[in-house]
Predicted model as a PDB file, atoms N, CA, C, CB and O in Angstrom, pLDDT in the B-factor column:
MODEL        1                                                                  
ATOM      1  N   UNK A   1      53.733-117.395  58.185  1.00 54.00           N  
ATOM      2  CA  UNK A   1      52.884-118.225  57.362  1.00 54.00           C  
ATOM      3  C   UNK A   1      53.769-119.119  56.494  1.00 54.00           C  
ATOM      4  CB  UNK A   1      51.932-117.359  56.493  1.00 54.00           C  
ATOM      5  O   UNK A   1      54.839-118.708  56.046  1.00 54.00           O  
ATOM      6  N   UNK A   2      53.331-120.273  56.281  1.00 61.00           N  
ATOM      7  CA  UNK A   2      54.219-121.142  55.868  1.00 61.00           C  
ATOM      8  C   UNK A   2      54.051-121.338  54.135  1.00 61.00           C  
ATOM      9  CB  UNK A   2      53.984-122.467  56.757  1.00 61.00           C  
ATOM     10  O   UNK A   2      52.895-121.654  53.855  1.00 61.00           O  
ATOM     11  N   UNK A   3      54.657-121.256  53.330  1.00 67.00           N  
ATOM     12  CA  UNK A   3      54.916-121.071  51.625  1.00 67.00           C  
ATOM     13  C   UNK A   3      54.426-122.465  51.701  1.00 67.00           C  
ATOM     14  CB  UNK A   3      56.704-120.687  50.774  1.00 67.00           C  
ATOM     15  O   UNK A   3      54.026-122.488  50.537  1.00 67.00           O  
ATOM     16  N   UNK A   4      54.118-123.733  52.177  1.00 63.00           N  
ATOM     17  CA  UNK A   4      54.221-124.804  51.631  1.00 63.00           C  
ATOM     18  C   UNK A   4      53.104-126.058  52.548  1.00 63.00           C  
ATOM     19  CB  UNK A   4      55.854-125.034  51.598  1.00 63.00           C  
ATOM     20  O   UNK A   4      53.554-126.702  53.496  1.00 63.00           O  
ATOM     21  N   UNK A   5      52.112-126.167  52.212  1.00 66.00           N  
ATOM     22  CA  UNK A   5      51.285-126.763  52.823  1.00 66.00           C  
ATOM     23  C   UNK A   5      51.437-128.107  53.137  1.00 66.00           C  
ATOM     24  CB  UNK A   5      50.362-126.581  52.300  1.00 66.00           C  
ATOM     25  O   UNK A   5      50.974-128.945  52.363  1.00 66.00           O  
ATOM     26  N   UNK A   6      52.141-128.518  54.371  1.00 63.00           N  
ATOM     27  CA  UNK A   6      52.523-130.414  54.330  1.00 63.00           C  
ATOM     28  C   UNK A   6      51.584-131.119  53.791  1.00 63.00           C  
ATOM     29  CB  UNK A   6      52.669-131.251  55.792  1.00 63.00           C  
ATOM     30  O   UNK A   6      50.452-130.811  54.165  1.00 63.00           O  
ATOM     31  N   UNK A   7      51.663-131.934  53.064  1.00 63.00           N  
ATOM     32  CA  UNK A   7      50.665-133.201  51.987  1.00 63.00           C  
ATOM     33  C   UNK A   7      50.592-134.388  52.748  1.00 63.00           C  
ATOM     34  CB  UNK A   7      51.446-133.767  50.328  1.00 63.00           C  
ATOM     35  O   UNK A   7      51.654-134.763  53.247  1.00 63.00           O  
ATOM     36  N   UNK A   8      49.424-135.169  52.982  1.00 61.00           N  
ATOM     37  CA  UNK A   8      49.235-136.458  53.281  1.00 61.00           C  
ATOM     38  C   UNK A   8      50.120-137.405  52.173  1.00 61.00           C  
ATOM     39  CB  UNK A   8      47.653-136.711  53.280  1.00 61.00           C  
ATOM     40  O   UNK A   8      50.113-136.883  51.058  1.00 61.00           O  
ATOM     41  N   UNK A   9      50.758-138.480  52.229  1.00 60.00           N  
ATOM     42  CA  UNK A   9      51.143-139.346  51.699  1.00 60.00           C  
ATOM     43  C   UNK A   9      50.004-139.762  50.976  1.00 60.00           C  
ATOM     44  CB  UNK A   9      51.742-140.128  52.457  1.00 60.00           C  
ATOM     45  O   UNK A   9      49.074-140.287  51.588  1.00 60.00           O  
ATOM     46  N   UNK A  10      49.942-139.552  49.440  1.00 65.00           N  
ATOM     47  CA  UNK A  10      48.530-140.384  48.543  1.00 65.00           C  
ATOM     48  C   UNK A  10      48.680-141.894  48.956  1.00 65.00           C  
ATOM     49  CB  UNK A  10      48.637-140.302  46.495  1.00 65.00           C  
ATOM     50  O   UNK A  10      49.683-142.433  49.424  1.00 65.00           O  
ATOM     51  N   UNK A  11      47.455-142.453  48.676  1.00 68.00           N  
ATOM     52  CA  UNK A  11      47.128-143.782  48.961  1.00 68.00           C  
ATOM     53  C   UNK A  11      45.956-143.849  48.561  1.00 68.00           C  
ATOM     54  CB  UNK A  11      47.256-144.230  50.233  1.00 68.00           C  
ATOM     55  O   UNK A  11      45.151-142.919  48.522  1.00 68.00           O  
ATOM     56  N   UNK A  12      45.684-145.634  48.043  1.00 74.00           N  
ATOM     57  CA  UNK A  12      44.379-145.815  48.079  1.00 74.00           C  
ATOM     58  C   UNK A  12      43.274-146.599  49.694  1.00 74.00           C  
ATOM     59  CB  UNK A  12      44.389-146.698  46.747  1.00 74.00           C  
ATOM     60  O   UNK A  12      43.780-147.550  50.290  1.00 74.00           O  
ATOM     61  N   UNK A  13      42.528-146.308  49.948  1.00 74.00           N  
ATOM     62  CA  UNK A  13      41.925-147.304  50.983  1.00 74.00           C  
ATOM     63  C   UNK A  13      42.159-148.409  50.422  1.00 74.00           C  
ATOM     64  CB  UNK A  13      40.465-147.217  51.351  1.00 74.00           C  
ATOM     65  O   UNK A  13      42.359-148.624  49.227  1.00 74.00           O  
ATOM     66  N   UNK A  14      42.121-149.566  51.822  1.00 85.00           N  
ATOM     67  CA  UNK A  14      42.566-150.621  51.182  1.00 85.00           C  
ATOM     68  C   UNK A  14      44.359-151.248  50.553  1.00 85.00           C  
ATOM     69  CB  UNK A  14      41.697-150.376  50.221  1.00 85.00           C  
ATOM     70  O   UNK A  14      44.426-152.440  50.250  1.00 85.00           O  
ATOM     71  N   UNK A  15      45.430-150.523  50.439  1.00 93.00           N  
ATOM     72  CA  UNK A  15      46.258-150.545  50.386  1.00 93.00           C  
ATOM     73  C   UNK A  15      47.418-150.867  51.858  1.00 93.00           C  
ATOM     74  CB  UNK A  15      46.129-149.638  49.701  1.00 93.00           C  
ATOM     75  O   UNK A  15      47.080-150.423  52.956  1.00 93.00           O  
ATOM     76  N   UNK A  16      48.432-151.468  51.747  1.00 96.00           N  
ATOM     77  CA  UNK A  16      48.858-151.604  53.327  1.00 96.00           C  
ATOM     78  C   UNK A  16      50.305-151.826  52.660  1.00 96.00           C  
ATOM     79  CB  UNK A  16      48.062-153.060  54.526  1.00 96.00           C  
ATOM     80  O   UNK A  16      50.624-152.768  51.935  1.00 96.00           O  
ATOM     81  N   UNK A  17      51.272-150.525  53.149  1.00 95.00           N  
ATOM     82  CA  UNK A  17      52.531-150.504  53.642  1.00 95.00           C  
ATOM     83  C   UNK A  17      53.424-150.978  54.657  1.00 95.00           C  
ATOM     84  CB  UNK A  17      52.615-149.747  53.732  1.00 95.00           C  
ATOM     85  O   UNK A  17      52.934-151.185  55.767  1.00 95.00           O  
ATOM     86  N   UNK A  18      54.747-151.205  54.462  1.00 96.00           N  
ATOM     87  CA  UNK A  18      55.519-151.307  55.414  1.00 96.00           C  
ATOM     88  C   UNK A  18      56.149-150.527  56.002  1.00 96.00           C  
ATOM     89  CB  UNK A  18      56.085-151.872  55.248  1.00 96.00           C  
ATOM     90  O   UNK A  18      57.213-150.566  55.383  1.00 96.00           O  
ATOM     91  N   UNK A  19      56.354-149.325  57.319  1.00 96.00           N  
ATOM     92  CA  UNK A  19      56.607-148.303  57.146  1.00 96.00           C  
ATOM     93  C   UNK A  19      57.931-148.908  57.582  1.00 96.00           C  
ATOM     94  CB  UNK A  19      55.835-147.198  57.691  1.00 96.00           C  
ATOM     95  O   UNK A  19      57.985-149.982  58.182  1.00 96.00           O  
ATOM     96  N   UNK A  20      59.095-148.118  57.233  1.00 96.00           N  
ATOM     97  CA  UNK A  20      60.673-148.810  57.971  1.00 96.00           C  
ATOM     98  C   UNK A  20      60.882-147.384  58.955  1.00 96.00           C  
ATOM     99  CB  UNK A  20      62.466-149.159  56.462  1.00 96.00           C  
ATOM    100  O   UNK A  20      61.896-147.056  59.572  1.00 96.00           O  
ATOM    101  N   UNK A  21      59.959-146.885  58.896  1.00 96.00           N  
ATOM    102  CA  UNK A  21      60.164-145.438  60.160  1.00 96.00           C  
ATOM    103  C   UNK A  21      59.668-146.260  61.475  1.00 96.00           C  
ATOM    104  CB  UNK A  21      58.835-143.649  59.845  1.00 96.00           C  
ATOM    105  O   UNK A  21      60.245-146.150  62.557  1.00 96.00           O  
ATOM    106  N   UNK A  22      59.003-146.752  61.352  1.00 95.00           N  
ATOM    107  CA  UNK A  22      57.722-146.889  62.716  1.00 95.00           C  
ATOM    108  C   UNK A  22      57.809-148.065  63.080  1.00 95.00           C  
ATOM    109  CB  UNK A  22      56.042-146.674  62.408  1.00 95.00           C  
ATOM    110  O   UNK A  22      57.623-148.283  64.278  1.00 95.00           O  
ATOM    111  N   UNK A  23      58.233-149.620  61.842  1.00 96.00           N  
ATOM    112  CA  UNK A  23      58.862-151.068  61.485  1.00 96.00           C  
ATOM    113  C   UNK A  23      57.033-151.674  62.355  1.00 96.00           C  
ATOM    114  CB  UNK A  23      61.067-151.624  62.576  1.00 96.00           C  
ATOM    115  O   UNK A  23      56.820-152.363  63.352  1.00 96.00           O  
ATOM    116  N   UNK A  24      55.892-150.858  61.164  1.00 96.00           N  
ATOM    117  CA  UNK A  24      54.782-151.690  61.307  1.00 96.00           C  
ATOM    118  C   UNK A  24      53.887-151.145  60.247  1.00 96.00           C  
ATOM    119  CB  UNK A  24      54.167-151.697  62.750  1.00 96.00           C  
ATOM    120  O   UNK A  24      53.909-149.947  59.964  1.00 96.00           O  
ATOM    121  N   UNK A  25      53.023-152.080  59.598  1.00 96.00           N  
ATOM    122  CA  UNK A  25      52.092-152.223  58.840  1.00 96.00           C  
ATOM    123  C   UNK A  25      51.419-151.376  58.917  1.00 96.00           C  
ATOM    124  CB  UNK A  25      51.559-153.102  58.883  1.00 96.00           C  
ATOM    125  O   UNK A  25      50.840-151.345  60.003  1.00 96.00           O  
ATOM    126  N   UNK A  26      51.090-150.324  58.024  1.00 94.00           N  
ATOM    127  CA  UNK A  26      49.925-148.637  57.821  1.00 94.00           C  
ATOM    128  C   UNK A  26      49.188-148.904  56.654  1.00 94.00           C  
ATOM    129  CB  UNK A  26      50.842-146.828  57.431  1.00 94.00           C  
ATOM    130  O   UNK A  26      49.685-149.274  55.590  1.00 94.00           O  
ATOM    131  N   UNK A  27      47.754-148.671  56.916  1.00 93.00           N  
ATOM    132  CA  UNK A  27      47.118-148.731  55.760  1.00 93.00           C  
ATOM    133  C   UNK A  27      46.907-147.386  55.289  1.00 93.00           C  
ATOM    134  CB  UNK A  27      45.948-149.459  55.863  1.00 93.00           C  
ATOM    135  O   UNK A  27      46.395-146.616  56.102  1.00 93.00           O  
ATOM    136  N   UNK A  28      47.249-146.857  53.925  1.00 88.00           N  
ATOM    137  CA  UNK A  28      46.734-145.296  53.560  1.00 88.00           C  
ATOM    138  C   UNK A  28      48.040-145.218  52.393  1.00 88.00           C  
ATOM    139  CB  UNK A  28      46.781-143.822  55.195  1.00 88.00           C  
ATOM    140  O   UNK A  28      47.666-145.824  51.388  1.00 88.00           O  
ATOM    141  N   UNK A  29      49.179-144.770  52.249  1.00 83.00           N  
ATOM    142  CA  UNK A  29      49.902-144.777  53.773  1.00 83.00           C  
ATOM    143  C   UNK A  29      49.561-143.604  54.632  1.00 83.00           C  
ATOM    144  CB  UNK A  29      51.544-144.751  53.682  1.00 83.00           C  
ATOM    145  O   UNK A  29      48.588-142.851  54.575  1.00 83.00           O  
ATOM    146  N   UNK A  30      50.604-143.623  55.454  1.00 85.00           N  
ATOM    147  CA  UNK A  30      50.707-142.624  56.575  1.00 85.00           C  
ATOM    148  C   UNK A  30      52.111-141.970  56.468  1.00 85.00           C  
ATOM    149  CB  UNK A  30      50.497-143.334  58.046  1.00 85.00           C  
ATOM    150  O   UNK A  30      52.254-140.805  56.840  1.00 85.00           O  
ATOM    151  N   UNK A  31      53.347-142.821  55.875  1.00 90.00           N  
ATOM    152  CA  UNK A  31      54.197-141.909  55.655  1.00 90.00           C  
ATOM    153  C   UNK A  31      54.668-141.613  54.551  1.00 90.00           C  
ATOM    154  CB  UNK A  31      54.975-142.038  56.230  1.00 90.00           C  
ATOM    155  O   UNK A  31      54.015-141.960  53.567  1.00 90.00           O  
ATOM    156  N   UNK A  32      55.670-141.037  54.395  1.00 91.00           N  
ATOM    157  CA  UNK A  32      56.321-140.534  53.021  1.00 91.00           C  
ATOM    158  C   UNK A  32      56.666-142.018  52.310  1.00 91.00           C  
ATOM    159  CB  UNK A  32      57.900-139.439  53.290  1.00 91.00           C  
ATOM    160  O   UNK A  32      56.515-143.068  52.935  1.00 91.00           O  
ATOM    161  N   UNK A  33      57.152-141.971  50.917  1.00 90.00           N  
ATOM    162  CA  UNK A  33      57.315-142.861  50.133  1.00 90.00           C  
ATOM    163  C   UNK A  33      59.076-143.704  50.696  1.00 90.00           C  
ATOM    164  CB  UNK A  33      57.132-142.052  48.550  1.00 90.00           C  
ATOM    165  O   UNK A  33      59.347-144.902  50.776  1.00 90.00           O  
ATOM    166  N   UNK A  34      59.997-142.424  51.002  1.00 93.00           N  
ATOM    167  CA  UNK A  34      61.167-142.783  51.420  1.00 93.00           C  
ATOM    168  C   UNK A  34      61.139-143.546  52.547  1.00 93.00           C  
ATOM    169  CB  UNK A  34      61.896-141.799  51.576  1.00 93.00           C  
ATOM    170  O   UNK A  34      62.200-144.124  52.780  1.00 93.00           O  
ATOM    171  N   UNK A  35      59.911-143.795  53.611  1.00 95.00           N  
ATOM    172  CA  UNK A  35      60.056-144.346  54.870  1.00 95.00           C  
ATOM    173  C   UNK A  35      58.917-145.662  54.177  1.00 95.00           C  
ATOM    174  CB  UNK A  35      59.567-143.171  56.436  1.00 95.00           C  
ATOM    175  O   UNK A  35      57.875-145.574  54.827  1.00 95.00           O  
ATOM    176  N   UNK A  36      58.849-146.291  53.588  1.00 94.00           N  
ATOM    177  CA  UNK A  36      58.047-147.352  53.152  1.00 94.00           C  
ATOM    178  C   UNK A  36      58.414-147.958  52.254  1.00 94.00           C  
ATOM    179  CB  UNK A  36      56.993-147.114  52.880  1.00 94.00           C  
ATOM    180  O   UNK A  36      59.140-147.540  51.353  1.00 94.00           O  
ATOM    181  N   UNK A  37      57.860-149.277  52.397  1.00 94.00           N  
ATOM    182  CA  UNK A  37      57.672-150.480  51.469  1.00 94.00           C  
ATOM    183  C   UNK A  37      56.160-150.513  50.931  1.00 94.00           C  
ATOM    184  CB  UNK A  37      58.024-151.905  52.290  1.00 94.00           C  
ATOM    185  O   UNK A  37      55.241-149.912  51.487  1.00 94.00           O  
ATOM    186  N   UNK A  38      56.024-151.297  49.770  1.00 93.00           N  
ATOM    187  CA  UNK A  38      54.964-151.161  49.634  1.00 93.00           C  
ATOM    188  C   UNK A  38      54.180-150.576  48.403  1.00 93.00           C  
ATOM    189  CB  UNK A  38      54.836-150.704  50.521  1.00 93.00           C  
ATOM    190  O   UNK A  38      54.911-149.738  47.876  1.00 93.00           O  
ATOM    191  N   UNK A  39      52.997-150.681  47.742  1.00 94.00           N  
ATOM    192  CA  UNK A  39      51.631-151.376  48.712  1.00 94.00           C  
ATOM    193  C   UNK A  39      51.683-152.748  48.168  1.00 94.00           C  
ATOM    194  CB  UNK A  39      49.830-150.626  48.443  1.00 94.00           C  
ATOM    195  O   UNK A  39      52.150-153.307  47.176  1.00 94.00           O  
ATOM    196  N   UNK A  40      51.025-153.055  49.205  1.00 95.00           N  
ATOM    197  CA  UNK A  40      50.472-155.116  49.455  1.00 95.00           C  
ATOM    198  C   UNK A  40      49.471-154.655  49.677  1.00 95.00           C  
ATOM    199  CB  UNK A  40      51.031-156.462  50.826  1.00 95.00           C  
ATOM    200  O   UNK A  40      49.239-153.598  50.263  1.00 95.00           O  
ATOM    201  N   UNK A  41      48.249-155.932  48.914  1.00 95.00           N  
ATOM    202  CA  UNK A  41      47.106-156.162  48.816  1.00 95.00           C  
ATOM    203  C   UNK A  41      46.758-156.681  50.413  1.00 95.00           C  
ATOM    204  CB  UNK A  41      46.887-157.095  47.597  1.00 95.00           C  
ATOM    205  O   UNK A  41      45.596-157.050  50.580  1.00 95.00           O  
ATOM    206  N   UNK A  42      47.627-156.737  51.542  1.00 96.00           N  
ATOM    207  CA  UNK A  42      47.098-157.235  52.552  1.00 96.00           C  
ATOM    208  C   UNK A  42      47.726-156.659  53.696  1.00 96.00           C  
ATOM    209  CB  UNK A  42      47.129-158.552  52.501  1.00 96.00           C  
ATOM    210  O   UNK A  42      48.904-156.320  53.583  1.00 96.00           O  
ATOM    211  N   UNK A  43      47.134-156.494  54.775  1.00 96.00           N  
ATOM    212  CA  UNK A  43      47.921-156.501  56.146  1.00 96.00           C  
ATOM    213  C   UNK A  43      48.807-157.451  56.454  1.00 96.00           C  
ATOM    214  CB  UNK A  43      47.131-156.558  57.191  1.00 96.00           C  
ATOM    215  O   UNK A  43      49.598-156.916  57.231  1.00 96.00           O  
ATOM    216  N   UNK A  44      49.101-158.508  56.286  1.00 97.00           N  
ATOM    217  CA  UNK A  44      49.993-159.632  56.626  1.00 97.00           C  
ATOM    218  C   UNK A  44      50.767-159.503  56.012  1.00 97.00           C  
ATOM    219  CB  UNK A  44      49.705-160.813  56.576  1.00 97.00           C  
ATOM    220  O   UNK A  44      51.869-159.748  56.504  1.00 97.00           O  
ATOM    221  N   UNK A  45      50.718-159.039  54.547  1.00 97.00           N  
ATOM    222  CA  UNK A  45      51.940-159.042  53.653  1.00 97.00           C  
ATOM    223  C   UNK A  45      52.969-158.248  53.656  1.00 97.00           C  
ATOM    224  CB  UNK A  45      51.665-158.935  52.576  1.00 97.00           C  
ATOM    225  O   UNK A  45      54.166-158.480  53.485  1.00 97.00           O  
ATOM    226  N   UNK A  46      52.249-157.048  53.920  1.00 97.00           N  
ATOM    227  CA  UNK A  46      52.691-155.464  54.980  1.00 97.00           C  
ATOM    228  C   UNK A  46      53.714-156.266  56.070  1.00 97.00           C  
ATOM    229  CB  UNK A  46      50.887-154.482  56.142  1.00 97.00           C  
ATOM    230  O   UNK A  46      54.881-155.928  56.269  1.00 97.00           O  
ATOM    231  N   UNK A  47      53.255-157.027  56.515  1.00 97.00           N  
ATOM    232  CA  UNK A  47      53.693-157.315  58.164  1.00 97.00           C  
ATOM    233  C   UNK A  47      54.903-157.895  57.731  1.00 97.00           C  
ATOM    234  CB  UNK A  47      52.658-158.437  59.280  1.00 97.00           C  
ATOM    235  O   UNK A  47      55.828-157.315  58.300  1.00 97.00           O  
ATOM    236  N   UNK A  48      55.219-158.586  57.144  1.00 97.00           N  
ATOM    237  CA  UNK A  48      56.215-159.325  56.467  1.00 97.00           C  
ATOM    238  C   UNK A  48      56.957-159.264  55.436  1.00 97.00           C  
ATOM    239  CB  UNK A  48      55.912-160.083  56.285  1.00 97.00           C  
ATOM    240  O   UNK A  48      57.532-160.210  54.899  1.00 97.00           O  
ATOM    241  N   UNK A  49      56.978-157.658  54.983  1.00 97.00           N  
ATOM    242  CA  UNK A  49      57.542-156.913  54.071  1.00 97.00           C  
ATOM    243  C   UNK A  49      58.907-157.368  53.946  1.00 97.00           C  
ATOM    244  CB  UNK A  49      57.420-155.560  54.362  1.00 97.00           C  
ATOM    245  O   UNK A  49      59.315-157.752  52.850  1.00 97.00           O  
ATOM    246  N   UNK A  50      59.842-157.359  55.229  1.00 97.00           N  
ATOM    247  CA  UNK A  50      61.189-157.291  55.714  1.00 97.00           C  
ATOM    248  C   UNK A  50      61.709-158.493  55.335  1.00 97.00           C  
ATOM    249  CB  UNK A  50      61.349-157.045  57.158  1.00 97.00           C  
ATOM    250  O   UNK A  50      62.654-158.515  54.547  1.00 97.00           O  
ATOM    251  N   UNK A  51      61.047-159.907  55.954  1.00 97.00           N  
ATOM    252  CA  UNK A  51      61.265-161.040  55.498  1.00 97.00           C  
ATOM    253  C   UNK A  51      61.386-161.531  54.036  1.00 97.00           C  
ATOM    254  CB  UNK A  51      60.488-161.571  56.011  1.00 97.00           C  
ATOM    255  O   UNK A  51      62.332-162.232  53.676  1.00 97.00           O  
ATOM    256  N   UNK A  52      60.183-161.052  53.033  1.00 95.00           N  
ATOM    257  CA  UNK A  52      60.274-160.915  51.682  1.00 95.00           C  
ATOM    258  C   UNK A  52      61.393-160.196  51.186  1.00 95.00           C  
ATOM    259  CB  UNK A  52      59.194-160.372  51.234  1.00 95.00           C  
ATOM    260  O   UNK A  52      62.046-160.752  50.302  1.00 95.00           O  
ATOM    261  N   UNK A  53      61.705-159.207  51.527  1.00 95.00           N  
ATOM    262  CA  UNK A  53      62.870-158.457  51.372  1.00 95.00           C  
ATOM    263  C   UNK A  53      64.521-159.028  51.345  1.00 95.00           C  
ATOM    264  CB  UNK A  53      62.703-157.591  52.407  1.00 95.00           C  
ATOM    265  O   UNK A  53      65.512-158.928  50.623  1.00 95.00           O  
ATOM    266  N   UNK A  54      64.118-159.676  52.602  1.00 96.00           N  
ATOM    267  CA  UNK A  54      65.560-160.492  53.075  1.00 96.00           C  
ATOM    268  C   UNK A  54      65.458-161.708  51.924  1.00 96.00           C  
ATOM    269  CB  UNK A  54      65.552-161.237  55.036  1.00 96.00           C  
ATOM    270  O   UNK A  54      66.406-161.859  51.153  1.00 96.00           O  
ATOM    271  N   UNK A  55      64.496-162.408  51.852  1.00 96.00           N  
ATOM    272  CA  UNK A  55      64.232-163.789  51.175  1.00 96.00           C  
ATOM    273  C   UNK A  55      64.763-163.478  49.573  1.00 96.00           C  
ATOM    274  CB  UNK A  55      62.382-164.285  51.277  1.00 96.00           C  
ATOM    275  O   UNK A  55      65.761-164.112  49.228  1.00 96.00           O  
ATOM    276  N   UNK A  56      64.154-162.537  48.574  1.00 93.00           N  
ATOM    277  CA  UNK A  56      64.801-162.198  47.587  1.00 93.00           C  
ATOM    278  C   UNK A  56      66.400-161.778  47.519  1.00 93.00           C  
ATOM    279  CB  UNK A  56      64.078-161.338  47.222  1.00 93.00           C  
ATOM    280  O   UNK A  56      67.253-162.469  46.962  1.00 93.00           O  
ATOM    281  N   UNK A  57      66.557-160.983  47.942  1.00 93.00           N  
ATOM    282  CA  UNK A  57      68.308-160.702  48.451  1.00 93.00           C  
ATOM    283  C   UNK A  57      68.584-161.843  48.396  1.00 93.00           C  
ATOM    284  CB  UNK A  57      68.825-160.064  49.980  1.00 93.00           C  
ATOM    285  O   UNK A  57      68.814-162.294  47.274  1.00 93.00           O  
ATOM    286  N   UNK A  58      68.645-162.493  49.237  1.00 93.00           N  
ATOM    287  CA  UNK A  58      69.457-164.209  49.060  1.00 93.00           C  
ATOM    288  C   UNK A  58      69.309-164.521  48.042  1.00 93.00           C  
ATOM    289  CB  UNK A  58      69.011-165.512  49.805  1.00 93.00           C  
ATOM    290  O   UNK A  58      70.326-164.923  47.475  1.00 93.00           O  
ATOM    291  N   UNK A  59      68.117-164.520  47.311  1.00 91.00           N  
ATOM    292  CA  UNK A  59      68.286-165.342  45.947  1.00 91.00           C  
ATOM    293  C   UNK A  59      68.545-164.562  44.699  1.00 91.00           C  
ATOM    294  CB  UNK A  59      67.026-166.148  45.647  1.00 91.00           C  
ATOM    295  O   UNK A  59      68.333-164.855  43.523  1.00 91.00           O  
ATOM    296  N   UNK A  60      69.167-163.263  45.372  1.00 88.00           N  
ATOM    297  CA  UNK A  60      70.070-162.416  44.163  1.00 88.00           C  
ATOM    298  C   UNK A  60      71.827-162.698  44.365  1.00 88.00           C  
ATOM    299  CB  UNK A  60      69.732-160.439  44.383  1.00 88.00           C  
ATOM    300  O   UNK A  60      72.810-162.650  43.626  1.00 88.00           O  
ATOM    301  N   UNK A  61      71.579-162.986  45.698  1.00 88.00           N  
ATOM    302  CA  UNK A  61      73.190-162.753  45.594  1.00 88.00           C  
ATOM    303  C   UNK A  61      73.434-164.364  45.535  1.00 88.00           C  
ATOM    304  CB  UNK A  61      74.079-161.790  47.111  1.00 88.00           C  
ATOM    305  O   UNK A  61      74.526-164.810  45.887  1.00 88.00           O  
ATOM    306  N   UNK A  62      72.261-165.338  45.024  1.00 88.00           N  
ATOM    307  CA  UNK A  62      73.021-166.410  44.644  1.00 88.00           C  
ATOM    308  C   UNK A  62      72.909-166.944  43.202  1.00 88.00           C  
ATOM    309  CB  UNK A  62      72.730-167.393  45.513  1.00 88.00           C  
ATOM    310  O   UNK A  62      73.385-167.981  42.740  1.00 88.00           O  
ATOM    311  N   UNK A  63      71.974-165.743  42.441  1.00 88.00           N  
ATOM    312  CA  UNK A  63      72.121-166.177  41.231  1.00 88.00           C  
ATOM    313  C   UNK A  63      72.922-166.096  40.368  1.00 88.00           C  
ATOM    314  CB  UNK A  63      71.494-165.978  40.802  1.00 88.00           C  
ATOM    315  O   UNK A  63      73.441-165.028  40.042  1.00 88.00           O  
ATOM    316  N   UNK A  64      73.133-167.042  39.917  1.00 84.00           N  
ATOM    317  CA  UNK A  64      74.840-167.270  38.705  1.00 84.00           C  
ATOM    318  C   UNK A  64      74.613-165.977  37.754  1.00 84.00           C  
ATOM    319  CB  UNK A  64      74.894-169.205  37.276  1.00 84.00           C  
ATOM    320  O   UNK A  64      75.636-165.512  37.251  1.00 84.00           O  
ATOM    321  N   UNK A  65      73.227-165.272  37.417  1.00 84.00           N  
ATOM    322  CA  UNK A  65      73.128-164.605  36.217  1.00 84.00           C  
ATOM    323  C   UNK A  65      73.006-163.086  36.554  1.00 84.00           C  
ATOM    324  CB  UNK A  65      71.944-165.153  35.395  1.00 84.00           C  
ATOM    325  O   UNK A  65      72.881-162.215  35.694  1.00 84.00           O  
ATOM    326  N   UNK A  66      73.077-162.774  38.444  1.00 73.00           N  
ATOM    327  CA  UNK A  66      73.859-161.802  38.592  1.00 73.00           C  
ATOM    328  C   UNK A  66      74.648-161.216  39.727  1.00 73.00           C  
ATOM    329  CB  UNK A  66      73.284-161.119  38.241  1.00 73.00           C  
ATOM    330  O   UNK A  66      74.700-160.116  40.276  1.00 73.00           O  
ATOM    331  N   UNK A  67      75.577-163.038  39.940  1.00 66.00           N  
ATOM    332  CA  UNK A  67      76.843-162.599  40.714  1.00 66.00           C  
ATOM    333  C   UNK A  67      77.745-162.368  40.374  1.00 66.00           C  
ATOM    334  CB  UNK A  67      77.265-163.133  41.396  1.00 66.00           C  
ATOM    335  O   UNK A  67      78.236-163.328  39.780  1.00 66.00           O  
ATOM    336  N   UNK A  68      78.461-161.391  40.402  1.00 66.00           N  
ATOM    337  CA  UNK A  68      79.560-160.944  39.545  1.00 66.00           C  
ATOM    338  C   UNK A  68      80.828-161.047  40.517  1.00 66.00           C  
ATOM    339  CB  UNK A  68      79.298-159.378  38.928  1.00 66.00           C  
ATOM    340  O   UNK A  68      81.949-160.736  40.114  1.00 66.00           O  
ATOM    341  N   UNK A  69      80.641-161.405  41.546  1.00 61.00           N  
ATOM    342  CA  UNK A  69      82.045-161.722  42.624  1.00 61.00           C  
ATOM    343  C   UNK A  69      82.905-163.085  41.974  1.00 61.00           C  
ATOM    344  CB  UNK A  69      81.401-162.238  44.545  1.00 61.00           C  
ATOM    345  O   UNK A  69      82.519-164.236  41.773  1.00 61.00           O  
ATOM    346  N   UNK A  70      84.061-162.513  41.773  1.00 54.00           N  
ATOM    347  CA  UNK A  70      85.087-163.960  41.536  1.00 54.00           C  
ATOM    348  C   UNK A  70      84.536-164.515  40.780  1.00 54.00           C  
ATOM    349  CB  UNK A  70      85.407-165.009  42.608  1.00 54.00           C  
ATOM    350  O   UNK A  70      84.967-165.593  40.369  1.00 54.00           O  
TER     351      UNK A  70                                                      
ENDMDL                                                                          
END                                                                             
């Protein structure tokens, strides 16, 4: 018998993750917090988590107020 009952990932309906386990859009979620992005108010936004992701990065590692290289 198992000491520890596995838990659904909380979520609200209506909510939509990016999972980086599965690299697709879950509404709930469905996985743990460590395998996700997320929540977005939308499925599309979900879908395009990665891109947003990438898009900020660039505009960290080019801001004067916190590049600290050279």
């Amino acid at each position: 018998m198992a000491l520890f009952k596995e838990r659904k990932p909380a979520g609200k309906p209506g909510e939509w993750f990016y999972c980086l386990k599965h690299k697709k859009a879950e509404e709930g979620p469905e996985c743990p917090a460590k395998d996700r992005f997320g929540p977005y108010a939308t499925k599309a936004e979900a879908e395009h988590a990665m891109e947003s992701a990438q898009e900020r990065n660039r505009e960290w590692d080019n801001d004067p107020r916190w590049n600290d290289r050279g």
